[in-house]
C-alpha positions as CSV (number, residue, x, y, z in Angstrom):
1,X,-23.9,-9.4,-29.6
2,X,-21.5,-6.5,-30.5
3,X,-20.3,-6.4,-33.7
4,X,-16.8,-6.2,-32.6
5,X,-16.6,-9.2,-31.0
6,X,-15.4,-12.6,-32.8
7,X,-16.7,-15.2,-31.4
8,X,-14.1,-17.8,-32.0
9,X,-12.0,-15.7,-29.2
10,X,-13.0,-17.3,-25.8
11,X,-10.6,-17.0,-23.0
12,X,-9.2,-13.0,-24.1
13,X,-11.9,-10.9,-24.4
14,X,-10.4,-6.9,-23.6
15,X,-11.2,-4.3,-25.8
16,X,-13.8,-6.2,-27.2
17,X,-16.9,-3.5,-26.3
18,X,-18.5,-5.6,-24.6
19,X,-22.0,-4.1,-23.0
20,X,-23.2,-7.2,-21.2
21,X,-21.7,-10.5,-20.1
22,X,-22.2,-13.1,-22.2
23,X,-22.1,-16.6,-21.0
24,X,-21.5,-19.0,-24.3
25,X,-18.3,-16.6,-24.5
26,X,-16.7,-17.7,-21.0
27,X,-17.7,-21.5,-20.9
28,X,-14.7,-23.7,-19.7
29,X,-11.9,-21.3,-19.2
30,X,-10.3,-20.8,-15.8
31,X,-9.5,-17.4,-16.8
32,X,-12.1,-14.6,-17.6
33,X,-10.2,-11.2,-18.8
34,X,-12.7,-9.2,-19.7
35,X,-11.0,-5.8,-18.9
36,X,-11.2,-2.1,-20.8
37,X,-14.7,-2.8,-22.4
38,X,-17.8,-0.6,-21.8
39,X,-19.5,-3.1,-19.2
40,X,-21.9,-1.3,-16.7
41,X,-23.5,-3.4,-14.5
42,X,-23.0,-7.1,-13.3
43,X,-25.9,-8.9,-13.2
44,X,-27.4,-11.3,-11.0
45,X,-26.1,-15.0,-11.9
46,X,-23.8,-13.3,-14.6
47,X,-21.1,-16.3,-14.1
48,X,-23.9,-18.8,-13.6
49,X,-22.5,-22.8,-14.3
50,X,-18.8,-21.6,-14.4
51,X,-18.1,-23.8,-11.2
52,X,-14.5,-23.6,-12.0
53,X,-13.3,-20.4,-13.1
54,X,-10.5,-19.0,-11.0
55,X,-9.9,-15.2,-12.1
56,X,-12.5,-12.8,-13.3
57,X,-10.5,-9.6,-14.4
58,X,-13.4,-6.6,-14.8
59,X,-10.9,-3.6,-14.6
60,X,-11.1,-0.9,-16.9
61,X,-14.7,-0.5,-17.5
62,X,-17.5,1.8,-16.8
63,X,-18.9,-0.6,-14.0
64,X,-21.1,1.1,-11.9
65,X,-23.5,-1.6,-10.0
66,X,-23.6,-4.8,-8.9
67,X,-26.4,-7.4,-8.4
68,X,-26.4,-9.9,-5.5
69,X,-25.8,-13.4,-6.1
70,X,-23.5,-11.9,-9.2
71,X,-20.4,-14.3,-7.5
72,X,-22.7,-16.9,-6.3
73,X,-21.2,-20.5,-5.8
74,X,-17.7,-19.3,-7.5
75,X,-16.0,-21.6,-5.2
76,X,-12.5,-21.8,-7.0
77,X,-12.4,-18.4,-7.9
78,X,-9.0,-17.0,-6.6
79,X,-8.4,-13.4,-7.7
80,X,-10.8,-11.2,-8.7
81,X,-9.8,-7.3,-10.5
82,X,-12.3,-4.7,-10.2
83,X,-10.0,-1.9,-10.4
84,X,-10.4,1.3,-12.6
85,X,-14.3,1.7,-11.9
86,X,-16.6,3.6,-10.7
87,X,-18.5,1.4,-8.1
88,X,-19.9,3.0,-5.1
89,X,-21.1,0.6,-3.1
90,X,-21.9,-3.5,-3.1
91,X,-24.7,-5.6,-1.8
92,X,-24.3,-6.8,1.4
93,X,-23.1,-10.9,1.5
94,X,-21.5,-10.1,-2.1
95,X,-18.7,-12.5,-1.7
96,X,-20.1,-14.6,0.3
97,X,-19.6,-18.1,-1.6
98,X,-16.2,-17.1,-2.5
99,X,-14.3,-19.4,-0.2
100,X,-11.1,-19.3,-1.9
101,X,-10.8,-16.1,-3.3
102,X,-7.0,-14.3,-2.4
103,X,-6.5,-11.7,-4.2
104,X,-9.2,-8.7,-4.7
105,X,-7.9,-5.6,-6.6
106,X,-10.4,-2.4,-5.6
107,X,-8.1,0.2,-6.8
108,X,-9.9,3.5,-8.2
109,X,-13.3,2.1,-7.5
110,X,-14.7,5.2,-5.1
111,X,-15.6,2.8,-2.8
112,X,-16.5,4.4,0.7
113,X,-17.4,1.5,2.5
114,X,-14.5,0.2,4.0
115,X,-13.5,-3.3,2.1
116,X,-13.9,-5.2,5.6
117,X,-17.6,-4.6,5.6
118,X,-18.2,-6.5,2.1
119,X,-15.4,-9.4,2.8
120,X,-16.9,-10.5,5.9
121,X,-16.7,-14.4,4.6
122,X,-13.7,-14.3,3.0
123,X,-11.4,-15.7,5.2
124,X,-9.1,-16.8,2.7
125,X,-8.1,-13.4,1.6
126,X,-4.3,-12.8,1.0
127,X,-3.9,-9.1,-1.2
128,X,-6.6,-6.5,-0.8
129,X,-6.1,-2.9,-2.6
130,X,-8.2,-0.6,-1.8
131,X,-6.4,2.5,-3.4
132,X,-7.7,5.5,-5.2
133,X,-11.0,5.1,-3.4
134,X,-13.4,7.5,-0.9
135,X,-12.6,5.9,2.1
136,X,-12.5,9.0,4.7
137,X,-12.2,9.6,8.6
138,X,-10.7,6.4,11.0
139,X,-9.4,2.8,9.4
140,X,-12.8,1.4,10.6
141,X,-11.5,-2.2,12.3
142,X,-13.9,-4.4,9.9
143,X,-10.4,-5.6,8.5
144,X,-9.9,-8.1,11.6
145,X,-11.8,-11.1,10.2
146,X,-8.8,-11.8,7.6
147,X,-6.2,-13.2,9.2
148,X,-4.7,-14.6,6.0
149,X,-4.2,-11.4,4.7
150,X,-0.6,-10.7,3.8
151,X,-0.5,-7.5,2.2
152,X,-3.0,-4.7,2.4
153,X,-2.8,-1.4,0.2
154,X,-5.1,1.3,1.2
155,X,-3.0,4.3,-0.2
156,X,-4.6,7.4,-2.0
157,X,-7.4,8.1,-0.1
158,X,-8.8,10.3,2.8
159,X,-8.3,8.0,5.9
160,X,-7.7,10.3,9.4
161,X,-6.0,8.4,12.0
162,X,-5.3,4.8,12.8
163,X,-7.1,3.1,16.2
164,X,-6.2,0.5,18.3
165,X,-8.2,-1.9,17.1
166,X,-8.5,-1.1,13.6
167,X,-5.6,-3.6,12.4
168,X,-6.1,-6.5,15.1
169,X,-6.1,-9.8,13.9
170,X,-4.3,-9.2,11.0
171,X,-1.2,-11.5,12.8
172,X,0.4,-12.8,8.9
173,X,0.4,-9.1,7.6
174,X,3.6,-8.9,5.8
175,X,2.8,-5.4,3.4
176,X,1.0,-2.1,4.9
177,X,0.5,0.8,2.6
178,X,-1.1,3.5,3.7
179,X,0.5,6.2,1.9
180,X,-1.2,9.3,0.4
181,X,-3.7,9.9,2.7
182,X,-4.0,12.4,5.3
183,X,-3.0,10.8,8.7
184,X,-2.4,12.8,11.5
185,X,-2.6,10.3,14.4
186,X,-1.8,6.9,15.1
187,X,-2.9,5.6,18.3
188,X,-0.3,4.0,20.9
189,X,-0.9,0.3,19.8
190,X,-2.3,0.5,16.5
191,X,0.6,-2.0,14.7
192,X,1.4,-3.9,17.9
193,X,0.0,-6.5,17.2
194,X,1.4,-6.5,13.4
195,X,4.4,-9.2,14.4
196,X,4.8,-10.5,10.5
197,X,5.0,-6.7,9.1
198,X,7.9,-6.5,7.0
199,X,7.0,-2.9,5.1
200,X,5.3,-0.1,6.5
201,X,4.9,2.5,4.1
202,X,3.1,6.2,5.4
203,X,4.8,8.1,3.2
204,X,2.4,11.5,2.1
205,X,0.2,11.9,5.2
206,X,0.3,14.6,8.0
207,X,2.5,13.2,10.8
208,X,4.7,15.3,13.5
209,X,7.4,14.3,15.8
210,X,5.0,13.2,18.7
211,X,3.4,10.4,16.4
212,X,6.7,8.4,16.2
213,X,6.2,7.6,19.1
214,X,3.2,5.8,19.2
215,X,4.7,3.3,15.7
216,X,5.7,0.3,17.2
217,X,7.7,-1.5,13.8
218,X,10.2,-4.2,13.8
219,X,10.7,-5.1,10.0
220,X,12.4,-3.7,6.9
221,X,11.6,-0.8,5.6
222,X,9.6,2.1,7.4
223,X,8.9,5.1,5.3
224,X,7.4,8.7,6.5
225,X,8.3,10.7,3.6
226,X,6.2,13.5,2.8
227,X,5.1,14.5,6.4
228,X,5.5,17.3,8.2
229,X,8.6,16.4,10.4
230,X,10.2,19.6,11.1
231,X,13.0,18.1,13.8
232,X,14.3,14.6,14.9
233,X,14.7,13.3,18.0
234,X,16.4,9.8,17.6
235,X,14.9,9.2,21.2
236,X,11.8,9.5,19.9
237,X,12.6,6.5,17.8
238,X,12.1,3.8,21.4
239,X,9.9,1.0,19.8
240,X,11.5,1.1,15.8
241,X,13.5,-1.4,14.4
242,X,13.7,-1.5,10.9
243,X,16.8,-1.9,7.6
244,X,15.7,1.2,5.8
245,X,13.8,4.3,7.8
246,X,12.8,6.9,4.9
247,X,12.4,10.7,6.3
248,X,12.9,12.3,2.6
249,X,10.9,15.1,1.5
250,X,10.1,16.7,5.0
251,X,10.9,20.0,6.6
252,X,13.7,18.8,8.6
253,X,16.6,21.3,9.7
254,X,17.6,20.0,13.0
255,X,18.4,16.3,14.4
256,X,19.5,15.6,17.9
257,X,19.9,12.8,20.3
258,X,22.3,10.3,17.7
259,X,21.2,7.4,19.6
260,X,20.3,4.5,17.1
261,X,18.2,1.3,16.7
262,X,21.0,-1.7,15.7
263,X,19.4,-3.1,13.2
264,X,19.3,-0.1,10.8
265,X,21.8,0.1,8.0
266,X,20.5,3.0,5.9
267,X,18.9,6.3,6.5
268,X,17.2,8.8,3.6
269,X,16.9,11.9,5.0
270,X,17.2,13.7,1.2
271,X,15.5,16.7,0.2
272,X,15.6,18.3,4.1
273,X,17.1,21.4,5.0
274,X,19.3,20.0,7.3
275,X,22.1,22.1,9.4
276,X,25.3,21.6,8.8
277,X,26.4,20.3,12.3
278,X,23.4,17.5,12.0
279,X,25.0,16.3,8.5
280,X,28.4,16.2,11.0
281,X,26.5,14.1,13.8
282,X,24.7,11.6,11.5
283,X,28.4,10.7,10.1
284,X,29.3,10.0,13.3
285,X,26.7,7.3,13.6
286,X,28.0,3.3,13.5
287,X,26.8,0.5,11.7
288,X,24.9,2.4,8.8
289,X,25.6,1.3,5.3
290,X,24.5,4.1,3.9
291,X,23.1,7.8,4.4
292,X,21.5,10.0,2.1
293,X,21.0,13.8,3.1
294,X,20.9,17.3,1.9
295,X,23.9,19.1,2.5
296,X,26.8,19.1,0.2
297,X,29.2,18.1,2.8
298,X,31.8,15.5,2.2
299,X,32.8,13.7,5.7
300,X,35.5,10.9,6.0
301,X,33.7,8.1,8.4
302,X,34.5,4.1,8.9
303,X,32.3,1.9,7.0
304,X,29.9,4.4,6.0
305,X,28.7,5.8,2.5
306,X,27.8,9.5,2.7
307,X,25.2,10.0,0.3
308,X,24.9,13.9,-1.2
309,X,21.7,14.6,-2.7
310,X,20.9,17.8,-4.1
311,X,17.3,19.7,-2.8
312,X,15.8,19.8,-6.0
313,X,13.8,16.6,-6.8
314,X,14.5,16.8,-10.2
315,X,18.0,17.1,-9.8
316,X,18.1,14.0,-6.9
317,X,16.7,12.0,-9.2
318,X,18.9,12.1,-12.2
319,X,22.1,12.9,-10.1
320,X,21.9,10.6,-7.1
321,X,24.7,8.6,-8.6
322,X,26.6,11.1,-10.0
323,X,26.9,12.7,-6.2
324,X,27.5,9.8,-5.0
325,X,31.0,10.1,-2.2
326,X,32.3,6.4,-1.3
327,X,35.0,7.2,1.9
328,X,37.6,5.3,2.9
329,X,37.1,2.2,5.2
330,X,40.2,0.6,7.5
């Protein structure tokens, strides 16, 4: 046993340097944090007799294998943390006896298997990250055995385009972060099918004007900052309904065709190069709370807040409110 360790401290045991699990150290506790130590593999029937633990946190370690029948018969384990390792792959049937596991955090793991292919029992699943991994080319569609799944974060990595089937089945998905990656495609149905998504965040990826078309969204908040959108066509916009529609941080100089979904009450198009006579037309547009642009133009409208944001990111950041122009409502 490490020197380090005091053995009278049971149920916190991070920063402890531990090398190996040791099992007189985790008996009857429901909660296993064993984070930021110097653990490098996870050995076959390492949580063996701990029928009722329910969260195993391993982040923050060196961790770089994993046996099979390492989870075996966990069967109230609910959340599980791997993240902050460097794990390249898992044997196949890993989770299998983890029937009610919710909650698995793979962030910065280089995993380049896609999570589906290891998480082919668990059913119960309700918050995967996957971000920070290796996962590269198409979202393979392994994903569709977990219908439970509410929120999904697959952000920082190297993922290509999005198919038709690679989201199906996941009916109850709330949360969709696929952010930082480099996207340039999304094929025609690839969320319609997504009927509980709420936030669709694809923010950082490689996305032109012809891709819009192909999003079909009704939910909260859509953001595609960070793309390369160099004009918009608010026709192009037929199947979007959403509260919030980010298109900050783009190459935008030109919008036409003001035609707009109802339900939208606020528009960030900051940090564009916007003409003036767009910055006119968007003030022209009804029923938005709020819009934040580019141009240092101050336009009287009805019920509308006319957002100036300098280009500089900097200065948008620590002068949003100081810019801010409230205009006059009847």
């Amino acid at each position: 046993m490490p020197a380090c360790i005091n053995t009278n401290e049971y149920t916190e045991l991070s920063y402890k340097c531990l090398e190996i699990i040791i099992l007189k150290l985790l008996r009857n506790h429901q909660t296993k944090d064993m984070s930021s130590n110097k653990l490098k593999i996870i050995e076959k029937d390492a949580f063996k007799g701990l029928w009722s633990i329910q969260t195993i946190d391993l982040s923050r370690n060196m961790i770089r294998d994993i046996e099979a029948r390492a989870f075996k018969n966990l069967t109230q384990l609910s959340t599980l943390d791997f993240s902050d390792n460097n794990i390249n792959k898992v044997p196949h049937g890993l989770f299998e006896s983890l029937q009610s596991l919710e909650n698995l955090d793979l962030t910065n793991t280089n995993f380049s298997t896609a999570p589906g292919d290891i998480l082919l029992n668990a059913a119960n699943l309700q918050i995967l990250n996957g971000g920070g991994c290796s996962l590269s080319r198409p979202l393979p569609n392994s994903l569709r055995n977990m219908k439970d799944l509410i929120k999904l974060n697959l952000c920082v990595n190297e993922l290509s385009s999005i198919q038709n089937d690679s989201l199906l089945g996941l009916e109850n998905l709330k949360e969709l972060s696929l952010e930082t990656n480099s996207i340039h495609h999304i094929a025609p149905a690839a969320f319609n099918h997504l009927a509980s998504l709420e936030i669709l965040l694809l923010n950082g990826n490689l996305l032109e004007m012809d891709e819009l078309y192909s999003i079909q969204f009704d939910g909260k908040n859509l953001t595609l900052s960070n793309n390369k959108f160099t004009e918009i066509n608010f026709k192009q916009f037929p199947n979007i309904k959403t509260a919030f529609l980010d298109l900050s941080w783009n190459y935008i100089t030109h919008v036409r065709n003001f035609v707009f979904m109802p339900s939208l009450n606020k528009l960030d198009i900051s940090a564009n190069r916007l003409d003036s006579n767009s910055v006119l037309n968007l003030a022209n547009l009804t029923g938005l709370e709020t819009i934040y642009h580019t141009l240092g133009t101050s336009t009287q409208v009805t019920s509308l807040c006319l957002v100036d944001i300098p280009y500089s990111y900097t200065e948008a950041k620590s002068t949003r409110t100081q810019y801010r122009t409230y205009v006059e409502k009847n």
